[in-house]
C-alpha positions in Angstrom: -52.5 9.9 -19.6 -52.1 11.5 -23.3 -55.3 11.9 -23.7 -57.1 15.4 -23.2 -60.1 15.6 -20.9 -63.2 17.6 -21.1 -65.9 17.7 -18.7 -69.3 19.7 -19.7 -71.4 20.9 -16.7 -69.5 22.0 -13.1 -72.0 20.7 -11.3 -71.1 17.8 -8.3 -71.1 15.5 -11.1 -68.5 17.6 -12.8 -66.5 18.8 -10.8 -65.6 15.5 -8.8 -64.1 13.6 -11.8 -62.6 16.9 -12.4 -61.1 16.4 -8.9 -60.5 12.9 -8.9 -58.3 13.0 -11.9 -56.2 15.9 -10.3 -55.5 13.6 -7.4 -53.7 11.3 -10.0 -51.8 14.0 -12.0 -54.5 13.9 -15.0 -55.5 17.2 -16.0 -58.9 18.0 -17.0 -60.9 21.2 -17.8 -64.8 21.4 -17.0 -67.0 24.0 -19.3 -70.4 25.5 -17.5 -72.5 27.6 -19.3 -73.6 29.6 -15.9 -71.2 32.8 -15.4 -69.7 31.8 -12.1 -70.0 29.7 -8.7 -72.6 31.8 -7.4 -74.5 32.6 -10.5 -77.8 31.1 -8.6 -78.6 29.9 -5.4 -76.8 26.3 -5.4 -79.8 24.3 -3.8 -80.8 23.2 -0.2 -79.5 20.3 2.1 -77.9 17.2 1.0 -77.8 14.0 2.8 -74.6 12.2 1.9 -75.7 8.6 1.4 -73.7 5.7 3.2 -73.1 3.5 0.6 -72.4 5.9 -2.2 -71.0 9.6 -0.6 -68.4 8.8 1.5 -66.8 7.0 -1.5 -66.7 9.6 -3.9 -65.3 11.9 -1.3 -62.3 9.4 0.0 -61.1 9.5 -3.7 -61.8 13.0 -4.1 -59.2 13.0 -0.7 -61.8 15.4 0.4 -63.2 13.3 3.5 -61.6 15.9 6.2 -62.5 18.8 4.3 -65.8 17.7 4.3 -66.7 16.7 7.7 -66.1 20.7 8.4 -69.0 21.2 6.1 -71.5 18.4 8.5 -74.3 20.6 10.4 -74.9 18.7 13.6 -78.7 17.6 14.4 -79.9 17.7 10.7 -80.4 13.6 10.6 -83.3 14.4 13.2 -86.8 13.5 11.1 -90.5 14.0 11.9 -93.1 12.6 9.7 -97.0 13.5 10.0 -99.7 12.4 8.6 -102.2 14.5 6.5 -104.1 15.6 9.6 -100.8 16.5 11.4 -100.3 14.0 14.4 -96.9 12.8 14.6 -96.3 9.2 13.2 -92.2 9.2 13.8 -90.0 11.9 16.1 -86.4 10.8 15.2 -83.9 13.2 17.1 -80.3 13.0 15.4 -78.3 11.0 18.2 -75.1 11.2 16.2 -74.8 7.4 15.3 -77.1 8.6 11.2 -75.4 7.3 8.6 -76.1 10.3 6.2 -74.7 13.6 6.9 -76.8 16.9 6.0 -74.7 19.5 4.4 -75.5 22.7 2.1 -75.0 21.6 -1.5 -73.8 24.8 -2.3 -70.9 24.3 0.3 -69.7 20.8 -0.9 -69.8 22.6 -4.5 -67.8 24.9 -3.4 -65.7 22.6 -1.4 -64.8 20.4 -4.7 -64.0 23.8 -6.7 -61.7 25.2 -4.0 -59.8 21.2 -4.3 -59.0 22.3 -8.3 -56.4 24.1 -10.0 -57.5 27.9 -10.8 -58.9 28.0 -14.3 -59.9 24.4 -14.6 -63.4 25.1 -14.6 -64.7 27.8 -17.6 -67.6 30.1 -16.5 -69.8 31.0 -19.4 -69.7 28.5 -21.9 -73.3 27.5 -22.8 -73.2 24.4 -25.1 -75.0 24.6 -28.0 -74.2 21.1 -29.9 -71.6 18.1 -29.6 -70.7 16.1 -32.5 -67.8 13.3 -33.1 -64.8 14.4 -36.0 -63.7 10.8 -35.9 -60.8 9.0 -34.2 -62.5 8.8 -31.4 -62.6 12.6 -31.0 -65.6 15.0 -30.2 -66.2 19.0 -31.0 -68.4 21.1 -28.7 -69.8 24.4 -30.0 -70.7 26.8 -27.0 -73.5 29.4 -27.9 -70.8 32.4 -28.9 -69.8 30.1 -31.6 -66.1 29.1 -30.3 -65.4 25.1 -30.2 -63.4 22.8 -28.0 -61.9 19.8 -29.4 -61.3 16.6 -27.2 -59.9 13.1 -27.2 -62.5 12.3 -23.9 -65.8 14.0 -23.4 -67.7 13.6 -20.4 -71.2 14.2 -20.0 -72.2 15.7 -16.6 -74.8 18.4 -17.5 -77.9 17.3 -16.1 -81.2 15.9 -16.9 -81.2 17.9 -20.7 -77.5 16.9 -21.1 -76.2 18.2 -24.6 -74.0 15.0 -24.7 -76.2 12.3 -24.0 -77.4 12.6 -27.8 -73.9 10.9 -29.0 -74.7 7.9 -27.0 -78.8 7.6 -26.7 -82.0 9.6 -28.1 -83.7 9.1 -24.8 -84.8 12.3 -23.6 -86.6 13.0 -20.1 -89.5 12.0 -19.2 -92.5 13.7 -16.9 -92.9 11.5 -13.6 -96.4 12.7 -12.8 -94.9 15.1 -10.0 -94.6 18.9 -9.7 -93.0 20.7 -7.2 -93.0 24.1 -5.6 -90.2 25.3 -3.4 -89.6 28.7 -1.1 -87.5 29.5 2.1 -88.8 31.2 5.3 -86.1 33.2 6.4 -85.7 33.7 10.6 -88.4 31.1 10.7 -88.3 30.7 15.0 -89.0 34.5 14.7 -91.4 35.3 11.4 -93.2 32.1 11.5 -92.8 30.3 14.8 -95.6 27.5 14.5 -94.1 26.1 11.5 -90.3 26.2 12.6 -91.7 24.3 15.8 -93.5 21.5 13.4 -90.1 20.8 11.2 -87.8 20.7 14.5 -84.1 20.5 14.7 -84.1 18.6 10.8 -86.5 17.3 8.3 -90.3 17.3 8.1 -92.4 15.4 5.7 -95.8 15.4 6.2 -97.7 12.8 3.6 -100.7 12.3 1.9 -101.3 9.8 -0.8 -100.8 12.3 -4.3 -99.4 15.1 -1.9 -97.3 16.4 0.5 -95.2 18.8 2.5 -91.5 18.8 3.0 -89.1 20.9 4.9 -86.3 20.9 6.3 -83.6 23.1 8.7 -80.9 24.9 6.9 -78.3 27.7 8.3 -79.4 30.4 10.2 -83.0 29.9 11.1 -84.0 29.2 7.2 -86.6 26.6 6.6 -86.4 25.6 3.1 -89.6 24.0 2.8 -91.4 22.0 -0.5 -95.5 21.5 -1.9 -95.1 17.9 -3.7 -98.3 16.9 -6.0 -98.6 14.2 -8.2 -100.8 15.4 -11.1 -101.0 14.7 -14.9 -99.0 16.3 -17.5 -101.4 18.7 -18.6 -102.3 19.7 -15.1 -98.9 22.5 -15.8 -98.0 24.6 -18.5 -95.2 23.7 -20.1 -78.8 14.1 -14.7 -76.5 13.0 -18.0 -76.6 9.3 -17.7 -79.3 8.7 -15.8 -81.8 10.6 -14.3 -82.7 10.4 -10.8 -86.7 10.6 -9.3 -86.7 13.5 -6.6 -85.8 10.8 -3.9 -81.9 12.4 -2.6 -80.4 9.7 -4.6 -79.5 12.1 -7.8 -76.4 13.9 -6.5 -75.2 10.9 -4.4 -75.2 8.8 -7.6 -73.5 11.5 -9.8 -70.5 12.0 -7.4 -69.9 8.2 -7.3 -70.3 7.6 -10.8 -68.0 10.3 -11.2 -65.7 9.4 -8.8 -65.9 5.9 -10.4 -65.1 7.2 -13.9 -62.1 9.6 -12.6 -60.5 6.4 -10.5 -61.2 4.2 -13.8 -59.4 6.6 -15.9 -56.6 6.5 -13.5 -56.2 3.0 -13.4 -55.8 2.4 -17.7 -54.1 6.0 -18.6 -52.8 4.5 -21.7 -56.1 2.7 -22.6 -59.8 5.0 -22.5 -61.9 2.0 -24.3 -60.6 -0.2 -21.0 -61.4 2.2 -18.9 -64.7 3.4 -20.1 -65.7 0.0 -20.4 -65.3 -0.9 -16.9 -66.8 1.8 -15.9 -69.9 1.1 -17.8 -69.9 -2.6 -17.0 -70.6 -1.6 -13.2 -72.3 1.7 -13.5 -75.3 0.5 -15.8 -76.8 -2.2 -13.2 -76.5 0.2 -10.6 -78.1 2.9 -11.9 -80.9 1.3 -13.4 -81.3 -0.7 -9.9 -81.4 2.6 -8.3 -83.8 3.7 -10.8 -85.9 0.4 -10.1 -86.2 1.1 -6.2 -86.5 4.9 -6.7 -90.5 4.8 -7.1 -90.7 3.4 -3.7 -88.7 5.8 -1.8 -90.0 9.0 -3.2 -91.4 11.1 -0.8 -95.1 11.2 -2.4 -96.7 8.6 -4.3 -97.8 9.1 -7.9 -99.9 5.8 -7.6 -102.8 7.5 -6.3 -104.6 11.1 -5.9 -107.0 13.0 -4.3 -107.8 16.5 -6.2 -108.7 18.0 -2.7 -107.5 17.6 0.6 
């Protein structure tokens, strides 16, 4: 393949295309504007969805790697209702079709898999524009460019590069969300590490809800969900996901999809693009469709007390 690759945002949805195209010999460099791998903390457990996951990682050729990162029992799930009597007690039996890991561990996973220097720490993007022949420039915030022949989009819900293609901006859901751990729960704060259990917890009420879940180490990283009206606050590239799990299962197939697509027409982007598009645009927006009904708590109705 002749033509140069750029990737903006080293995220999972960066960084396996990034991958992907190493596998075949293509070359690729991925910009972030964050200052390194462990700039932040990289998020909380990840369920690796059947029909999605496992692809992305077989053409990453990371499957071994990452069934070292599994953590055994994290399938198990409790749900109870607003009053907190148990409604299910699932224990993880080993036969769950969606592996928990630590996203921060499969992100690191996919950047140990590339060559040094293909990703670039601390290049904020400021602005993308095309210079013709099919080519695009992207300023970073110190004012240096980057000119490239194939520019891929995989910075997140405020993506700097989904304004070539769309003006469609995010929109609010009507949910907010606040997140914290417990550290050494089983020790500091035994009555709730005894109501998540071995995995997750989602306790639900119609507008509301609590969700937690079992990390490393005794951690509970636990969530408040509410479904509320904009005003109620103060003030991912293609698509963007609901809070459902589904967002970072979908990015590392779509990307996988676009690397292996690439592969397959080196000498021909618009081919390859195309059939990339042709099959990731119904499946996304299907996602999108069903994605109302599987987030964890409903926007349809609320109660403003418990």
């Amino acid at each position: 393949m002749t033509t140069d690759v750029t990737v903006i945002g080293a995220g999972l949805g960066g960084r396996t295309p990034a991958r992907v195209l190493h596998v075949h010999g293509i070359p690729a460099t991925v910009y972030e504007a964050e200052a390194s791998a462990t700039a932040r903390t990289q998020g909380g457990m990840l369920d690796i969805h059947e029909d999605s996951g496992p692809s992305a990682l077989q053409a990453a050729g990371l499957t071994d790697e990452f069934r070292g990162l599994v953590l055994e029992g994290r399938q198990a799930m409790r749900v109870l209702d607003r009053a907190g009597s148990i409604l299910l007690d699932q224990a993880d039996d080993g036969t769950g079709g969606s592996p928990e890991v630590l996203r921060g561990e499969l992100r690191q996973m996919l950047l140990d898999s590339l060559p040094a220097n293909t990703v670039r720490w601390g290049h904020k993007v400021s602005g993308t524009r095309a210079v013709g022949e099919g080519r695009h420039q992207v300023t970073f915030a110190d004012g240096t460019t980057a000119t490239t022949g194939l520019l891929v989009g995989a910075d997140g819900a405020w993506s700097r590069v989904r304004p070539l293609l769309s003006d469609t901006t995010p929109e609010y859901i009507g949910m907010s969300g606040v997140e914290t751990y417990l550290f050494d729960a089983d020790t500091h704060h035994p009555a709730g590490a005894k109501a998540v259990g071995g995995g997750s917890l989602f306790a639900l009420a119609p507008g509301k809800g609590f969700l937690a879940h079992r990390e490393q180490g005794g951690t509970l990283h636990t969530y408040v969900m509410l479904a509320r009206p904009r005003d109620w606050f103060a003030d991912d590239a293609a698509h963007l996901s609901l809070p459902n799990g589904e967002g970072a299962n979908l990015a590392m197939y779509d990307a996988a999809e676009l690397g292996k697509a690439l592969a397959a027409h080196p000498d021909d982007v618009e081919t390859a693009l195309t059939e990339y598009e042709q099959a990731m645009f119904p499946r996304s927006a299907a996602a999108a469709t069903e994605a109302p009904t599987s987030t964890s708590c409903s926007t349809e109705t609320t109660h403003p007390t418990a």
